[in-house]
Each structure stands twice: as structure tokens, then as C-alpha cells.
N, C-alpha and C positions, 0 to 999 in steps of 0.2 A: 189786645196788645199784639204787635207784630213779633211771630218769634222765628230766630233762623231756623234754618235748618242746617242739623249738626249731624254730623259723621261718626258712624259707630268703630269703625274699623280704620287702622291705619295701616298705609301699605308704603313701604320703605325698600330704596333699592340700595341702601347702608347701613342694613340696621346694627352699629358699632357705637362703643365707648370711645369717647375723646376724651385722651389726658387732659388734654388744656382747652379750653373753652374758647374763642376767638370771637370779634365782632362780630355782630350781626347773629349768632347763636343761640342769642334768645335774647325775643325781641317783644313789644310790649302791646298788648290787646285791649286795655284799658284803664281809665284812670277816673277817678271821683273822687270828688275832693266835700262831697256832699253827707248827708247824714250817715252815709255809712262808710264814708274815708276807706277806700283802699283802689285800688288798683291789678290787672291781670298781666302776666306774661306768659309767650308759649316758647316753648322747648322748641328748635330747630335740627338741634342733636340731640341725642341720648347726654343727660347729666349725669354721672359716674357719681355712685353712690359716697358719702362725705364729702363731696364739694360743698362750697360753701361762696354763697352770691351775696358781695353788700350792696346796700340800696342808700341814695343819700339824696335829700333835696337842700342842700346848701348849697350855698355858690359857689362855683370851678373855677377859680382863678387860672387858672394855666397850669398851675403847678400842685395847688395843695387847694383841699375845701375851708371855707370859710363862711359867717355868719354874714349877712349884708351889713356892711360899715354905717352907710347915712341911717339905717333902724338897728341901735345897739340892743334894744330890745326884741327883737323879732329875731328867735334863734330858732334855728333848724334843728335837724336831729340824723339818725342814720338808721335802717335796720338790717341784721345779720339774720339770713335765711341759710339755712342748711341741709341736704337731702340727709334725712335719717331715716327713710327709708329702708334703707338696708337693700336696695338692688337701684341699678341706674333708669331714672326718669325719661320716661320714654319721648323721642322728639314726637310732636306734635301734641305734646300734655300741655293743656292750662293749665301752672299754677297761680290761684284765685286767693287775695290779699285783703283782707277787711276788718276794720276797726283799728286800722293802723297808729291811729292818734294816741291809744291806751297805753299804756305801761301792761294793763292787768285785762283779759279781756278780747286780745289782738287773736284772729282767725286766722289758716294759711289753710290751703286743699290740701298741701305735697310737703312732708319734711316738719322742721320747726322755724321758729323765726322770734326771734327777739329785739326790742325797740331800745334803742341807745340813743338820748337828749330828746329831741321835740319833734321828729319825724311826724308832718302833720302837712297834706298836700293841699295845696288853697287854689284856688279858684279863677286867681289873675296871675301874670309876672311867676310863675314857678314853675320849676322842673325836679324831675326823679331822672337818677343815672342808674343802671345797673353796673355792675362789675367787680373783678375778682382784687383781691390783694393781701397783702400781708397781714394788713387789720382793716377794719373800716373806714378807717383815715389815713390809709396809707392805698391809694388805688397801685395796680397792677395791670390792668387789662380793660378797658372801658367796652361791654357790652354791646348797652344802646341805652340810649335816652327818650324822654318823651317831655314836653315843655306845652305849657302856655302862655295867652300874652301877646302883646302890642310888641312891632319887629323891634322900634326904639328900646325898650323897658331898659333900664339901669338891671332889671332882676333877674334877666333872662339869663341862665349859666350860657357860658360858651361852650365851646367846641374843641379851645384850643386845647392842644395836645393830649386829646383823649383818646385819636385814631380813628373817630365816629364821623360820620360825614351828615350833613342835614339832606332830607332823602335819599339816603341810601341805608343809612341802619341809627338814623335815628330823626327825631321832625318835633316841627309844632303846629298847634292851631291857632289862630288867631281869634282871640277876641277873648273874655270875662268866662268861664267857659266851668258850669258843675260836673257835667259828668261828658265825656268823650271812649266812645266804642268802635272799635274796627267790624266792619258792615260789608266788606268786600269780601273776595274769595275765601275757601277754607281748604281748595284740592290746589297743590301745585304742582308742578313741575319745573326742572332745571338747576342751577345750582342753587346751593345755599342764599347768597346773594342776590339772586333774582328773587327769591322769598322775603329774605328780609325789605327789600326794595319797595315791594307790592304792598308789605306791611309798614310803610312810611310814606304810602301815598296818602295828602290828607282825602283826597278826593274818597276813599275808601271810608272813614270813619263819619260815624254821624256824631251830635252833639245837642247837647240840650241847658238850657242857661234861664232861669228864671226867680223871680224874686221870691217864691216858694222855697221854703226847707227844706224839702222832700224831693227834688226834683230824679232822684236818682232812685226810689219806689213810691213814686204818682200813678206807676198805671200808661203813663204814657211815654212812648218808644221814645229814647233809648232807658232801660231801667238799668241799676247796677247790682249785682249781677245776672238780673234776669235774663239779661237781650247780649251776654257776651258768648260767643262758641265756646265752647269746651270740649272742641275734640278739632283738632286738624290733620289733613292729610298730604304727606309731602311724598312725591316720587323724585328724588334728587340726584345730580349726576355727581359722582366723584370727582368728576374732573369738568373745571369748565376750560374746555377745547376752545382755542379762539382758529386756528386752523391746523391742517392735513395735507400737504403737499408731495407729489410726487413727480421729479424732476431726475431726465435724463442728462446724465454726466460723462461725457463719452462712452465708455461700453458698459458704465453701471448705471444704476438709478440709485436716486438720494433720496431718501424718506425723511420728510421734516414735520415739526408741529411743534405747538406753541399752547399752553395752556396757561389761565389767567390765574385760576386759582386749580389746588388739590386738596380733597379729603381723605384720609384713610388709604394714598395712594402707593401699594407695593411696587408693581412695576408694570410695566406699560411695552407691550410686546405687538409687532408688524407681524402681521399676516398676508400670505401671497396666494393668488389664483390665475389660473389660465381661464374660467370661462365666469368667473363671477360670482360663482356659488359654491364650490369646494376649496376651502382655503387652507392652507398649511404656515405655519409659525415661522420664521426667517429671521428671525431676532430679540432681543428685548431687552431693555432700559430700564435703569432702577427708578423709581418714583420717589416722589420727594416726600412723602407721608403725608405730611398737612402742612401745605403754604399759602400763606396768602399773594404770595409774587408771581411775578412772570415767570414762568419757567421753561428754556426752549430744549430740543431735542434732537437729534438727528443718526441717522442709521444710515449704510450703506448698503443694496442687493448690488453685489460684484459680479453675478451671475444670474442675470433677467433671464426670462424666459426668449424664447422668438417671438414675433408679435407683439400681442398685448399682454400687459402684466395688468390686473391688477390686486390693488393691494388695501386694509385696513390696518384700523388701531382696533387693539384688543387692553383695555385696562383691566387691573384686579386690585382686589381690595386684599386687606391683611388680613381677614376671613373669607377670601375665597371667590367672595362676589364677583363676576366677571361685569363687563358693561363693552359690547361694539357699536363703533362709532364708523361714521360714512364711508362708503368704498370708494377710492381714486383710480383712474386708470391712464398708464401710459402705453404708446406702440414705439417698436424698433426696430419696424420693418423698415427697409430699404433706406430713405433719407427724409422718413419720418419727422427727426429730432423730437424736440421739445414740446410736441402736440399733447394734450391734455382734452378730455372728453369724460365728466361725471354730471350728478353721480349715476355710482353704478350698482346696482340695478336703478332705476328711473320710474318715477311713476309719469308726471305727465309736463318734464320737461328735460332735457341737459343741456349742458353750457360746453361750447366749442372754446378751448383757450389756445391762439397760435403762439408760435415761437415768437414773433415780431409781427407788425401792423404787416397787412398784401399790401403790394406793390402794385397786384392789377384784382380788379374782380375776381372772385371764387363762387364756384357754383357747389353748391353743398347737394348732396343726394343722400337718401337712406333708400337702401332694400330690404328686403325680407329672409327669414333664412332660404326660399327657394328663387333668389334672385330678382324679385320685381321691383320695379318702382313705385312708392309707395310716398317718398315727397320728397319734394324740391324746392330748394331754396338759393337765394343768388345772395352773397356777401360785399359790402363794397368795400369799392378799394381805399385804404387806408385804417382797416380792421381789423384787430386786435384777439376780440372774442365776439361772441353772439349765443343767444339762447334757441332752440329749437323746441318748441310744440311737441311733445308726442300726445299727448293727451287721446287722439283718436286711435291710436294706434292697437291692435291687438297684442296682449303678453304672448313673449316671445321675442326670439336672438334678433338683430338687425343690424347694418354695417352701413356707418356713416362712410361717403365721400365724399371729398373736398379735393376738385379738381380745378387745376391754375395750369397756365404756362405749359402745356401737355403733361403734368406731372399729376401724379394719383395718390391722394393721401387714405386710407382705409381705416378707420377704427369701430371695433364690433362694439355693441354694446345689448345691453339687456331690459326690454320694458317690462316691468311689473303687470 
């Protein structure tokens, strides 16, 4: 029997308690609906000890759960799971779910769980929702889901207003389907969301469907819970940054960016440098703790340096974590303006961004720190931005110029 291979060790670049649990925060690793009924999820963040997660396979109407109408007979059920635990569930924990169909009997790895009406996951046309709320039948907060089933089904719960999107933090597979395991990664990085995403690709899970009873401990891949991970590894950013800008404003520069989502975010502080590598603090911004929205931002250095500045984002967690993100750099020498040149340091390429498209060809040059030519490139006219190759280059200082119209634009920069 094929078996993964599982992670002993978790390594976190937030290892923190979330008050409130959000989408995509734990998300679902497998489901069996065969002889041994239950299904896995993993922890994306730490679960704070007493929380409490319900699970329902009824149908979503939009608004409230319900039994399917056209089978007054075929009733569903819910079940309440609880960390009692007594310390918070560490992200990247499988909690492993078995014998779900019982009253008397039901298994859980993490906490307790208890089964309320006919919680019993089948094999065509059904889904499990996770999420938080008042009671079991009262949702709050819609997790994630996991569904099977033909796209048409009258029995496939929806989506609507539950805040879960179908691949992104939650999905189905198609077809008659006993047991379903997630088969792709177990190390991630980036945000939350990118995790969850990866874990909603079907392309990732395998499945297995047979007229056998046993399909889910036959022996053969996928088994339940033989073949599921029980250990994953997330290096996750607090902040998913969508950009970092640095733009001259007559004699200051504006520090701008724009983040998609925040974890655990205290505050979020600009750092400045004169040569790339020694940076000092120039400001800083509160953070929004944990959002799921856009959230923009912007600082003002009233007082740039000569030259070239540049400058990063330094974010911190409310325990302390620090996390720096890409270095930008502008120059303000002479009639410079609005040149942009990152990033900075470079390993083996950077992106020239002009103020406005040329007018006429530009001939790009880099030297060395003792002056030589080391390459050359011609811009055409009507151009905007461009990429530059370092890739050959040895680490070490170097000064792009971008020569037009007898005018000389310089900006240093640094190869890795």
C-alpha cells in the first residue's frame, strides 16, 4: 500500500491563538462515507482551547439548514466537536473523525464530539460544512465544505451565503465517490489562503469507488485513515501584501501598499536605507489584527535622503514575530523624478519603471563599483519599464544608467 510521507515537525512563522476562526482555517483532508464513516480536517491556525466547531450534512438553503424536501424520509443530522483539550490545537493538526454514523461509538483524535439526528455521510449527491455559531443550527461563520456528486444534483448544498467560495476554501468531486483523500502537498508557504486553495484543488485528492464494502480498508490506495497525512507544515505570511510602492512626491517620497488579507496584524512599520543593507525605522501604521479585506496604507518620508533611498515593509505580530518584505528604491538626484529600480538587493534580475513611456530610445548601462562597463542595453522608444538580466553579474554594488537626450539618470543598486 502506498503510504505518504508525513512531517514530524511543524514550523510556523505565527505560531498565535485566533479569537475567531475565519474561512478557509480549517479546511478538510478527507471524507468516507464507507465502512468506517468519517472524515479528516487540518488546522490552518492554532484552535483556542473551548472552541467549538459544528459539522452538518443537511442541505444549505441560503439561509437555514434543512432535510431534502422531495426524500421526507432521508434526514440528516449535525455534529458538535469541541477542543477540550485544555490548550489550543496546534495549526497544522489532523483532526481524524470515525464512526460518525453512531450515537454510541463515534471516534475523534483531538477534543470531543458529539452526533445530534442522523449525521451519516453517503457516497453520491452530499456534503459536510464546517463552522462556528450559536448552536448547531444556527451557523455563524461557514469554515469550509467538502461535497460530492453530479454538478446538476438537486442534493448538492450550495454556497450561497455561507462566505466559502468553490476552490478556494471549499470544493467537490465529481462522480458516486466512497472514500476521497487529499494526495498533494503537506509543506506550504504564503498566506492562509493560498493553503486553503491548494487544499480545494480536486486535482490533489485521490478517490476510490467500488461495489466492495470495504473500499476504504481493502488494502488498496486510498484507505481511510491509513493513506490520510497527519501532520502538516505551514510557513505562513501574516500579511498577504499585494504591493510596496515607492513614489516621489515633489521633495518627499510616499510610501504606499496594499494588503489582501491580515493575521495577527499589530502594526506594520517603513524602514529606510542609504545603501540597501542598513536600515532604520521612519514610521509605522497600525494593523488591522485579522481582516479578510483589502486594506490600503500610506506613509509620507518628508525628509529623503540625497540620492537614492531605499526603503521596506517591516510587519509584527501581537507576539512580537517580525516578517520583512521586498526592498523598493527611489533616486532624487538632479531631475531624477519618479524612476523606480527594484528589487533591492537583486538576485538575477531588476525591473527599470520610468516616470512616463521615452520619447526617444534609451540606452541603459550598468557599471561596477570601480567604474567599468559591465552591460548594455538599448530601450525603445515608447517605453515604459523593462527587465534587466543580472544573473551573470558578480555580488556587489552597481549603477544602472539610463541615458536619453544628453541627460544621465543613475540609480545604484545591489546584486546578491
Amino acid at each position: 500500500m502506498r503510504k505518504l510521507i508525513l512531517l514530524a515537525w511543524l514550523a510556523l512563522a505565527c505560531p498565535c491563538v485566533y479569537a475567531q476562526l475565519l474561512p478557509g482555517d480549517v479546511m478538510f483532508v478527507a471524507y468516507d462515507s464507507d465502512v468506517r464513516k468519517g472524515f479528516s480536517v487540518v488546522a490552518l491556525v492554532d484552535i483556542p482551547a473551548g472552541a467549538t466547531i459544528y459539522f452538518s450534512d443537511k442541505r444549505w438553503t441560503g439561509a437555514v439548514f434543512q432535510d431534502y424536501p422531495m426524500l421526507p424520509d432521508f434526514v440528516e443530522g449535525y455534529l458538535s466537536w469541541v477542543n477540550t483539550t485544555g490548550l489550543p490545537v496546534p495549526a497544522g493538526t489532523v483532526i481524524e473523525f470515525r464512526n460518525v454514523h453512531l450515537d454510541v461509538g463515534i471516534v475523534v483524535s483531538h477534543g470531543t464530539v458529539t452526533r445530534i439526528g442522523n449525521f451519516d455521510p453517503g457516497n453520491n449527491t452530499d456534503i459536510i460544512y464546517a463552522y462556528l455559531g450559536d448552536s448547531y443550527a444556527v451557523p455563524s461563520v461557514f469554515l469550509s465544505a467538502i461535497a460530492n456528486g453530479p454538478t446538476n444534483s438537486v442534493f448538492y448544498g450550495n454556497l450561497n451565503n455561507t462566505g466559502l467560495e468553490n476552490g478556494v476554501n471549499a470544493f467537490r468531486l465529481l462522480g458516486s465517490l466512497d472514500v476521497m483523500i487529499y494526495n498533494g502537498p503537506t509543506v506550504f508557504s504564503g498566506s492562509i489562503e493560498d493553503c486553503a486553495r491548494m487544499l480545494s484543488t480536486p486535482g490533489h485528492w485521490v478517490t476510490q469507488n467500488t461495489s466492495a464494502p470495504n473500499d476504504d480498508s481493502d488494502g488498496s490506495f486510498p484507505d481511510f485513515p491509513d493513506d490520510v497525512p497527519t501532520v502538516f507544515s505551514f510557513s505562513l505570511f501574516p500579511i498577504e501584501l499585494v504591493y510596496f510602492r515607492a513614489d516621489v512626491v515633489g521633495q518627499a517620497v510616499k510610501l504606499s501598499w496594499q494588503t489582501a488579507t491580515e493575521q495577527n496584524n499589530d502594526f506594520m512599520a517603513v524602514e529606510r536605507s542609504s545603501d540597501g543593507r542598513l536600515f532604520q525605522e521612519i514610521g509605522r501604521l497600525q494593523g488591522m489584527g485579522t481582516s479578510l479585506e483589502a486594506q490600503s496604507y500610506s506613509l509620507y518620508d518628508e525628509q529623503p535622503l540625497a540620492g537614492t533611498n531605499y526603503y521596506r515593509l517591516r510587519q509584527v505580530d501581537y507576539d512580537g514575530t517580525e516578517t520583512r518584505y521586498e526592498v523598493v528604491a527611489v533616486t532624487l538626484e538632479g531631475h531624477t523624478g519618479n524612476w523606480r529600480l527594484f528589487p533591492v538587493p537583486a538576485a538575477t534580475q531588476v525591473q527599470l519603471v520610468l516616470p512616463e513611456a521615452t520619447l526617444v530610445p534609451m540606452v541603459l548601462r550598468v557599471y561596477d563599483a570601480v567604474g567599468r562597463l559591465v552591460l548594455s542595453q538599448q530601450l525603445p522608444e515608447g517605453s515604459s519599464n523593462t527587465w534587466l538580466s543580472i544573473s551573470n553579474l558578480s555580488a556587489g554594488k552597481y549603477t544602472l544608467q539610463a541615458v536619453y537626450n544628453r541627460s544621465v539618470v543613475s540609480l545604484p543598486f545591489i546584486k546578491e
